[in-house]
C-alpha positions in Angstrom: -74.6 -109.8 67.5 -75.3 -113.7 67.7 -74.9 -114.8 71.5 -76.0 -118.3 70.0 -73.5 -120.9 68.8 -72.9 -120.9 64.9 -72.4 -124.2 63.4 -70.6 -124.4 60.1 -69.6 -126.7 57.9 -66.8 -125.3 56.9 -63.5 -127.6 55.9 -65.2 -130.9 57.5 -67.9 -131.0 54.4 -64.6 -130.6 52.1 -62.6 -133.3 53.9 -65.8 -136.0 54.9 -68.2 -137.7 53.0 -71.6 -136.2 53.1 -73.6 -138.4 55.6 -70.5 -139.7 58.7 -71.1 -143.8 59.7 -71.5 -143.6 64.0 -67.8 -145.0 64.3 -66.1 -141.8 62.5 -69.2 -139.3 64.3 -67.4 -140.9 67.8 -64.1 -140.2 66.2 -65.0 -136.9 65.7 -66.2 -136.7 68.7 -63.3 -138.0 70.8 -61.5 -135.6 68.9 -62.3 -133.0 70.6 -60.4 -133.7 73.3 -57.3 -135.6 71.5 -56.7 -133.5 68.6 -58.2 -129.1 69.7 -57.8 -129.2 73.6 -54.2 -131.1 73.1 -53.1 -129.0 70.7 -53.8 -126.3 71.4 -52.5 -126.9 75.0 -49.4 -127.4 73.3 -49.0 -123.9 72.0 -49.6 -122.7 75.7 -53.1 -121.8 75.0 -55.3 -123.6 77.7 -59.6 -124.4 77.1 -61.9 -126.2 78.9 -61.9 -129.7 78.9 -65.1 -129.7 77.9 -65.3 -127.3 74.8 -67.1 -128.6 71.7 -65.1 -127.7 68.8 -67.1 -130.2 66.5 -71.1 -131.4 66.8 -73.0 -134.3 64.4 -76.4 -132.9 63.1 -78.3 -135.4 61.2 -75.0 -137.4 60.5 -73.3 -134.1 59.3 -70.7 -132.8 61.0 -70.5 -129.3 62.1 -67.6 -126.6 64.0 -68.7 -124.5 66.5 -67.5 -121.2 64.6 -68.2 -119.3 68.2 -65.5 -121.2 69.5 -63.1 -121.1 66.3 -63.7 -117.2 66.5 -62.8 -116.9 69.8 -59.4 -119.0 69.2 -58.2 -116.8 66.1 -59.3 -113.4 67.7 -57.1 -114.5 71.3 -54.5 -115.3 68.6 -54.3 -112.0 66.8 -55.4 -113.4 64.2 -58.4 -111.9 61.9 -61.7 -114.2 62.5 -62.7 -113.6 58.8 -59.7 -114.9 57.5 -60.7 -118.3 59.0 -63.5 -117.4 56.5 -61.4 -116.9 53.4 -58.9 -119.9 53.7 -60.6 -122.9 54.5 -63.9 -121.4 53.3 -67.3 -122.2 54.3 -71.0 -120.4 53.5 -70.7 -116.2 53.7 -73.2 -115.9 56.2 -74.0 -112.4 58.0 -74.6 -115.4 60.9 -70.8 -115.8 60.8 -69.6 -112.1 60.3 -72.1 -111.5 63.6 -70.5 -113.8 65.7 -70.0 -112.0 68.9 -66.5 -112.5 70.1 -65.5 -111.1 73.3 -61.9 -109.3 72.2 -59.2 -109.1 74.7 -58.3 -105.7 76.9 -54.4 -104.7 76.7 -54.0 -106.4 79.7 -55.6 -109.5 78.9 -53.1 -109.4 75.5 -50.4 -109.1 77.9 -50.9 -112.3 79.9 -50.9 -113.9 76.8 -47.6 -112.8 75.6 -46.1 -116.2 77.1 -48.6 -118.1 74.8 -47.6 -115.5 72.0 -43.7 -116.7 72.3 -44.6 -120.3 72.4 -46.2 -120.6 69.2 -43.7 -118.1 67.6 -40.7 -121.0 68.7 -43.0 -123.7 67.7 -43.6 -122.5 64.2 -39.7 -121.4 64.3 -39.0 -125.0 64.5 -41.8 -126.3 62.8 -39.2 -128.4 60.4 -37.5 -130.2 63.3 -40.3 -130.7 65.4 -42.5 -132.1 62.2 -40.2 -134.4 60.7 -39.5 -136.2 64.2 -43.2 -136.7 64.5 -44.3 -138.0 61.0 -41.1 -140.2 61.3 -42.3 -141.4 64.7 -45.9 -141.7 62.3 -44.3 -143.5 59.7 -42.0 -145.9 61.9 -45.1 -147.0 63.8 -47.7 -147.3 60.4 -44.6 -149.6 59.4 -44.8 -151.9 62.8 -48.1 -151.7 63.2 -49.0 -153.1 59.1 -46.7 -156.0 59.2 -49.0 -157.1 62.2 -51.5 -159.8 61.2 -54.5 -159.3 64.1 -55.7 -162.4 63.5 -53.4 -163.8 65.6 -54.2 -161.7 68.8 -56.8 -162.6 71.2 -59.6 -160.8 72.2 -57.9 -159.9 75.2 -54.7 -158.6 73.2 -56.5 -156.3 71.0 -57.9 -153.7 72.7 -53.8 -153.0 73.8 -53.2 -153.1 70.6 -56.0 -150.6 69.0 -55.2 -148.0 72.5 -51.0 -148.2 71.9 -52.3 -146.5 68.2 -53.0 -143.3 70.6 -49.3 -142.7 70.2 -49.7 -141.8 66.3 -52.5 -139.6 67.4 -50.0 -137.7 70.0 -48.3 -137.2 67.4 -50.8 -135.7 65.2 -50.1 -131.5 64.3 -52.9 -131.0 62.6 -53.6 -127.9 64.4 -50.8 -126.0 65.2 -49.8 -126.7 61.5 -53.6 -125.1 60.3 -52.6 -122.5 62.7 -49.2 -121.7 61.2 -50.7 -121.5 57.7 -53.5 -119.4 58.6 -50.7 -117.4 60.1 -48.1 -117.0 57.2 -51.0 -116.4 55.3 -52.0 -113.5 56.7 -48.5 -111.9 57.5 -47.5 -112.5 53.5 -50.9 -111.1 52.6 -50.3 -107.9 54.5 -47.1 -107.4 53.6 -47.6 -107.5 50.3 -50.5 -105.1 50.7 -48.7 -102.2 51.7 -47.0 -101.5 48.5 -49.2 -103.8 45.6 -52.6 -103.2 44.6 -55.8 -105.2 46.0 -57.1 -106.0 43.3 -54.2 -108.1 42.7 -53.2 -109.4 45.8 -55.1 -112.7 45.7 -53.9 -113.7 42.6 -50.3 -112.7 42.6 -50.5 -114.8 46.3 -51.9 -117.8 44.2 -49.0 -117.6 41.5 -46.7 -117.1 44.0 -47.1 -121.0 45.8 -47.5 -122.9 42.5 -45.9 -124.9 41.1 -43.4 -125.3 44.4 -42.9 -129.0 43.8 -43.1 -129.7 47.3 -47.2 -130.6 47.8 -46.9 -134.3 48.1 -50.7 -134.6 46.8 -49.8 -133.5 43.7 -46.8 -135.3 43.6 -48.9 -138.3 44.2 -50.4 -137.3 41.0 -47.8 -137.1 39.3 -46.5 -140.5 40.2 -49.7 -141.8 38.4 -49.0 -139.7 35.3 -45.4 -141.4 34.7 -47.4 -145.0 35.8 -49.7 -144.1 32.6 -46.5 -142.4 30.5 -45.2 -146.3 31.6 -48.4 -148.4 30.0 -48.8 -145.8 27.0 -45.7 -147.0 25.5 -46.6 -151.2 26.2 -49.4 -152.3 24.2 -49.6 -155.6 26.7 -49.7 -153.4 29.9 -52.8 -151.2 27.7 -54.3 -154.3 27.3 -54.1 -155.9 31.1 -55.6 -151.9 31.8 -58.6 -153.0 30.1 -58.8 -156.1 32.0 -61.8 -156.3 34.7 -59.4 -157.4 36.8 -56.1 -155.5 35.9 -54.1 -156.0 39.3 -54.1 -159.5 38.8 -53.1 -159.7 34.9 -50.2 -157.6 35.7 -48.8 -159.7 38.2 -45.1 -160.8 37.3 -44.6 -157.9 35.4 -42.3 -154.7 35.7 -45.2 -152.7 35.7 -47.0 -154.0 38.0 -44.0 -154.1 40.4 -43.2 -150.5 39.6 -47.2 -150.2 40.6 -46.5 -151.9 44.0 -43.8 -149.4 44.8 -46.7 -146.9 44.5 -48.7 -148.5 46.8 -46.6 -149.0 49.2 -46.1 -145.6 49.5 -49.6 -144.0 49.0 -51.8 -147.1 49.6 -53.2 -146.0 52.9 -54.7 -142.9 51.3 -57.9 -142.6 50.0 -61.3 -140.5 48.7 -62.5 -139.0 52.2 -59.3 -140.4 53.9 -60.4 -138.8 56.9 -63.2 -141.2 57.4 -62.9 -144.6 59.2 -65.4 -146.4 56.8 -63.8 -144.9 53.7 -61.5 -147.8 51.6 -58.0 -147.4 51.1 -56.3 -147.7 48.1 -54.6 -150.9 48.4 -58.0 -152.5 49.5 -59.2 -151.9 45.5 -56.0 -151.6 43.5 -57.6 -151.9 40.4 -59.7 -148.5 41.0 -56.3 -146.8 41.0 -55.0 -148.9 37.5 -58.7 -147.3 36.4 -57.2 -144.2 36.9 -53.4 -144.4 35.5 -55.7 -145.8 32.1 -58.0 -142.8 31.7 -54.5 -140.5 32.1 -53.2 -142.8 29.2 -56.1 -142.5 27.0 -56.1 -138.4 27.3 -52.4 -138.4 26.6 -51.7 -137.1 30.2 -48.1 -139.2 30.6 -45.4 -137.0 31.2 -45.8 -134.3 34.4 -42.5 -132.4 33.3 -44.0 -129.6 31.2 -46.9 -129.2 34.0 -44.5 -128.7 36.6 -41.7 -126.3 34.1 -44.6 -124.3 33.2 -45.6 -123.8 36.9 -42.8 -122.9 38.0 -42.0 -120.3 35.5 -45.3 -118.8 36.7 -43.8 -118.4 40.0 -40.9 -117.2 39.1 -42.4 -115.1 37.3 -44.8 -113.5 40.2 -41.7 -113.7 42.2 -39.6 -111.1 39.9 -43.1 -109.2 39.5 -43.5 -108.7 43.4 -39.6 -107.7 43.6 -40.0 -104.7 41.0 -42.4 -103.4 43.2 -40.0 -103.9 46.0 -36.9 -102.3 43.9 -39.6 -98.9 43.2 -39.9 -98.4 46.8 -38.5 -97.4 50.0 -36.2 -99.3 51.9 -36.2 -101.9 49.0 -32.9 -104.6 50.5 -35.4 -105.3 53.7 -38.7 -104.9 52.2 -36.7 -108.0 50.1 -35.5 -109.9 52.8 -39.0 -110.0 54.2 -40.4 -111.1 51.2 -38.7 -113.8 50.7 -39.0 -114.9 54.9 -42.7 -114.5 54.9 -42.7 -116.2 51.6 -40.5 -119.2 52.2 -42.8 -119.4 56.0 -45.6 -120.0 53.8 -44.4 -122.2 51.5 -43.4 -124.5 54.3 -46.8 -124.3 55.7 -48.8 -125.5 52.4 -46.4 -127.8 52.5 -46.6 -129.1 55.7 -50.6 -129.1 55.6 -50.3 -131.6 52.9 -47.7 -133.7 54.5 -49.5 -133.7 57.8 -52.7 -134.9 55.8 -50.6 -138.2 54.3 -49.4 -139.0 57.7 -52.7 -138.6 59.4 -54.4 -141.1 56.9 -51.2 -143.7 58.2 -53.1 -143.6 61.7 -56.7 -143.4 60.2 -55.9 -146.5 57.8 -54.5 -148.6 60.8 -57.8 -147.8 63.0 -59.9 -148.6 59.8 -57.7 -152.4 59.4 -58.3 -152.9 63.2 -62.2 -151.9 62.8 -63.0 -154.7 59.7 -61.0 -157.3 61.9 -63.5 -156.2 64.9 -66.3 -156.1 62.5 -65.1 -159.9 61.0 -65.2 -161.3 64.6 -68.3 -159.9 65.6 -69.6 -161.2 62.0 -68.4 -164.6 62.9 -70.1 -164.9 66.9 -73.5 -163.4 65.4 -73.2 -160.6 67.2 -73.1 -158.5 63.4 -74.9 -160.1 61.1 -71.8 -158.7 58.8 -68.3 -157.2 59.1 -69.1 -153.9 57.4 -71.7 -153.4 60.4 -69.0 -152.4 62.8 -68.7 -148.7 61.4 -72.8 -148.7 62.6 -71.6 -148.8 66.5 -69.1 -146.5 68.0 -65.8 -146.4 69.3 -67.0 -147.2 72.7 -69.4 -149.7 71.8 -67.1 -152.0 70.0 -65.1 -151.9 73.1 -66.8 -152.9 75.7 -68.1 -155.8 73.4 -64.5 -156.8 72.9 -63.7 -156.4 76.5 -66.7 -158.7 77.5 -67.9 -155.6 79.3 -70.7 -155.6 77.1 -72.2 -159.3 76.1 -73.9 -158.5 73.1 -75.7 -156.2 71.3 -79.2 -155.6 70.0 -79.2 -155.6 66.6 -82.0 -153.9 66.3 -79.6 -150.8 67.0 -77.5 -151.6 64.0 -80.6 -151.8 61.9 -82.0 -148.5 63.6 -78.8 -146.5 62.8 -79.0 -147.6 58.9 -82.7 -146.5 58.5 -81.5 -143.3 60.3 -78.7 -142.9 58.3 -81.0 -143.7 55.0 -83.6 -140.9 56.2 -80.4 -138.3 56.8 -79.6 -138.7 53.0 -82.6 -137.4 52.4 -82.3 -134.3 53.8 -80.6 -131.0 52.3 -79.1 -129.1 55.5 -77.6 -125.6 55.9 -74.3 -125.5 56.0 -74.5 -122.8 58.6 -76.7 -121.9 61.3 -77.6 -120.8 65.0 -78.4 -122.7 68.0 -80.3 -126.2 67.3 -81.1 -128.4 64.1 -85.1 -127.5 63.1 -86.6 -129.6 60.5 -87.8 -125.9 58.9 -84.0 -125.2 57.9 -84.3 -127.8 55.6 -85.0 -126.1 52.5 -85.8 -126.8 48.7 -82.9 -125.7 46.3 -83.6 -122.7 44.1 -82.1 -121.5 41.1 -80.8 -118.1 41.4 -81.4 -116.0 38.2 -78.3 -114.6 37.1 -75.6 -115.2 35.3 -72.1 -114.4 37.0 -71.5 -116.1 40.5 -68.8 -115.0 42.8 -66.3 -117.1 45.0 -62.6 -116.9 45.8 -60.0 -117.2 43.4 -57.9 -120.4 43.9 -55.7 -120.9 41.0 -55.5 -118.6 38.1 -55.8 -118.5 35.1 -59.5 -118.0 32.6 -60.7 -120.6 30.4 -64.3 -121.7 29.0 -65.3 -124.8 28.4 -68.3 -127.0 29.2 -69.7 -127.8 33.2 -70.0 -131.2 34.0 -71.6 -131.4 37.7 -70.1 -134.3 39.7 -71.8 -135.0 43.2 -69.6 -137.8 44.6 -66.8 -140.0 43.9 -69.2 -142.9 42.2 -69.7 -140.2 39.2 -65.9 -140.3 38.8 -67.3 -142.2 35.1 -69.0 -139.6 33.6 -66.9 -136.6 34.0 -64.4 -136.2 30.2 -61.4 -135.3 29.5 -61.1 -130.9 29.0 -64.2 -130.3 30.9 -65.0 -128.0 33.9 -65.4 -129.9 37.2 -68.7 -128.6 39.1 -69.1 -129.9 42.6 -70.3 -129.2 45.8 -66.8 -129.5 47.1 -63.9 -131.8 46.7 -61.8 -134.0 49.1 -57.8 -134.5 47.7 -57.9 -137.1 46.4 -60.6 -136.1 43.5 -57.7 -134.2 42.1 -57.1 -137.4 40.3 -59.6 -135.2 37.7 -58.3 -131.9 38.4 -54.7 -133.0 35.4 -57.4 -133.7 32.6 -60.5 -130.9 33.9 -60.2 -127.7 32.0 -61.3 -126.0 35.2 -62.3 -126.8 38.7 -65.1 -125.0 40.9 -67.0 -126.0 43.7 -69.5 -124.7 46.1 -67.3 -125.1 49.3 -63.4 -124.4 49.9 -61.0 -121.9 50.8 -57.4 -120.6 49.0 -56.0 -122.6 51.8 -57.9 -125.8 51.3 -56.3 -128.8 50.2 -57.9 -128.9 46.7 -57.1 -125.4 46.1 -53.7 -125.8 47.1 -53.0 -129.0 44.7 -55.3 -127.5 41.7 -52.1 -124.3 42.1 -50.1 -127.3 41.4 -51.1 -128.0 38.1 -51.7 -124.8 37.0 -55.7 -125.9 36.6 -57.4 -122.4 37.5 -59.9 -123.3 40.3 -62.9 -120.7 41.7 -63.9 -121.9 45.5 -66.8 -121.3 47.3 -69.1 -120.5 44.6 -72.4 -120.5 46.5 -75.4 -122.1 44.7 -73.3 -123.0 41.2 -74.7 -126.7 41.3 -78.0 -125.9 41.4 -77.3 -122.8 39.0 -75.9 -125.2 36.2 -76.6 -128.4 34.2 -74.5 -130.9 32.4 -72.9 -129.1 29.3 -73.9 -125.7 29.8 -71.1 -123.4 28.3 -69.4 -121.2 31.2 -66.2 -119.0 31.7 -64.0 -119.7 34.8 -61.8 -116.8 36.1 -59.3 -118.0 38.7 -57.6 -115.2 38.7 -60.9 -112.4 40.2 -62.7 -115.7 41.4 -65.9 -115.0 39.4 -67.7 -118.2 37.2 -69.9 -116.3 34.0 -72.9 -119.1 32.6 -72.4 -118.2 28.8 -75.4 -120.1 27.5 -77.2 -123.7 28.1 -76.7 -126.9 26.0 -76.7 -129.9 27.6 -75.1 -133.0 26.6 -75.2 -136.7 27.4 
């Protein structure tokens, strides 16, 4: 058993870009304290101050899985189901993680904290919507602010009286109640349906629910390109190198506006300070409602009717299992509670994610105007340098606390950050970074790869391998998205891919639960497919067992 710590990539390198600016590693950092300790203090479960839940190694950032093991194990929960939602490298170092299991008595001091986080997810609703309204209300205040016209002395009140949005902030006890409803749902099930099927019928079951407001976003663009399909003018402006300014005065544009105004602040790895917002490079978006045009993709209805007829019918399949057993009317009832609990959950992951990008979005506006001052006294030579210091750092030179700053640090930092990219790190292992972990990628010979299923359904069709958002370009309409892992917001592809699968992920990661949406079937953490595959080779995606077959190799341009 591992007496070490085990750091794992698991869920950050799905939510963050690869290589983390110093501003969003102190972030990270600080969140240690603001976002785990607080939280979880919240569901009556106390930690030391001074727990690491999250570590930077060569600008990627790690959990401490000892830590997260500990957590879900005081929590009754299973530690390898931590594994399975949110995903992350099957590693014997993780399945060895030595976690100290509580004695009867130990479970019995902790039946306070047991009764607490049963109220709070009872009234998860009520408590949730006053917090993302408090969110909202203060995103709202806080936009229609211009800082330019507060002092230097003003702003750093300003930046702190943002720690209220972060108070409000549930990421945690709402990853906790999915994990949660998860795992009830899943059991239940399992004592009167087969294995084999459980992860699948699970799957059908959420899709198609029509409350994931990711998708929804998604879908929003689809009717913005159903919209410019039928207006040759609008088609035309698309083309534009500059279409937010041709369509300006027109309907569509306005209709446009209304979108940004209400998803604008999101963004590809929104949880990232450095990352751009939508409304910072409207026309990326318009890039996007054209390509849906051009593959015909302008009408969501059937998507969403034909999703959820496949819940319904997973629904009726799970209740005739119910009806051929014992006490059938509450074996019902509890179905459709455990159900319904984890619907809300999904749900409320997704909802939690849009609000949380308000606050990141409003620290990101309040960075550039740091970075813009500091630009203009010399002490950056430009704005964009201010994600190269951290949190503190940009503090104490607002405050006068610090008078300057060598620049040689900023220019340090980017050399570091340019030799990080270089390297290929684990994304699990023990104790401290070594320079031997670093290792050359090889090609495993064979020919059927294993990961979880996400979304079902089996399709083939041809791989095309994108690394990062910037290859966005390349991928086509009806092929099979390859990558390491995927943030939200590149399910922009997932309406026109025939397929998604990436190396990373959970069933309870935000990809896989917007790729259920759209009925695209999705295989998750499918360890060493990148490396296994080239552009065009010919392969077979089962989302339904979670395996990915190669079929043959023919590459194309």
């Amino acid at each position: 058993m591992s007496k070490e710590i085990v750091w794992s990539r698991m869920n950050l390198k799905e939510v963050t870009p690869e290589i983390l600016y110093p501003l969003t590693q102190s972030s990270f950092i600080n969140s240690n304290k603001l976002l785990f300790i607080e939280q979880y203090k919240k569901m009556g479960y106390y930690l030391p101050e001074d727990t690491e839940f999250i570590r930077v190694f060569h600008g990627r950032a790690y959990f401490n899985m000892n830590v997260m093991s500990k957590i879900f194990s005081d929590l009754m929960s299973d530690p390898d189901l931590m594994k399975v939602s949110f995903g992350g490298s099957r590693s014997d170092l993780i399945e060895n993680i030595d976690v100290d299991e509580l004695s009867l008595f130990g479970r019995i001091k902790m039946l306070p904290v047991y009764i607490k986080i049963l109220l709070l997810f009872n009234n998860i609703d009520r408590i949730s919507e006053a917090a993302f309204a408090t969110i909202k209300e203060r995103y709202r205040v806080y936009s229609d602010k211009d800082m330019k016209t507060l002092t230097d002395k003003e702003t750093p009140g300003y930046i702190d009286s943002m720690g209220e949005m972060v108070k409000s902030d549930l990421t945690i006890i709402i990853t906790a109640g999915v994990c949660q409803s998860y795992m009830v749902l899943r059991d239940f099930l399992n004592s009167f349906m087969p294995i084999e099927e459980l992860d699948d019928v699970i799957n059908q079951l959420v899709t198609g629910s029509g409350d994931i407001i990711t998708a929804n976003q998604n879908f929003a663009l689809i009717r913005l390109a159903g919209d410019a399909k039928n207006d040759g003018a609008i088609l035309e402006a698309l083309e534009d190198a500059r279409p937010y300014e041709r369509l300006e005065g027109t309907r569509f544009r306005r209709m446009f506006d209304g979108f940004l105004k209400e998803f604008g602040h999101r963004g590809l790895y929104e949880t990232s300070i450095e990352s751009p917002r939508y409304y910072e490079d409207p026309d990326s978006v318009l890039k996007i409602i054209k390509n849906y045009a051009k593959a015909g993709m302008i009408d969501p209805q059937e998507t969403i009717n034909r999703q959820r007829k496949v819940r319904e019918a997973a629904v009726e399949n799970v209740l005739k299992h119910i009806r051929d057993s014992k006490f059938s009317y509450v074996k019902k009832k509890l179905f459709q509670r455990h159900l319904e609990g984890y619907k809300r959950f999904l749900a409320l992951r997704e909802k939690n994610r849009y609000h949380c990008a308000m606050t990141i979005a409003l620290y990101r506006r309040s960075c550039l105007e740091l970075g813009r001052r500091f630009a203009e006294k010399g002490i950056l030579d430009e704005q964009h340098d201010i994600f190269f210091l951290t949190f503190l750092e940009a503090q104490k030179i607002l405050s006068g606390e610090m008078s300057g700053l060598n620049k040689k640090v900023v220019d340090e930092r980017k050399s570091e950050r340019e030799t990080n990219s270089r390297y290929h790190v684990p994304d699990v292992f023990v104790g401290e970074f070594k320079p031997g972990m670093v290792k050359e990628n090889v090609r495993e010979p064979k020919n059927v790869f294993t990961g979880y299923a996400a979304s079902s359904g089996i399709v083939q069709g041809k791989a095309r391998i994108i690394h990062s958002p910037e290859e966005f370009g390349r991928f086509k309409v009806g092929e099979i998205l390859v990558a390491p892992t995927t943030d939200p917001m590149w399910s922009t592809l997932f309406p026109i891919a025939k397929a998604v699968v990436t190396e990373m992920g959970g069933v309870l990661s935000h990809a896989a639960i917007v790729a259920r949406e759209y009925g695209t079937p999705c295989v998750v953490n499918v360890q060493g497919i990148v490396d296994a595959l080239e552009d065009g080779d010919l392969i077979e995606v089962d989302g339904t067992s979670g395996l990915v077959r190669i079929i043959n190799k023919e590459i194309i341009s």
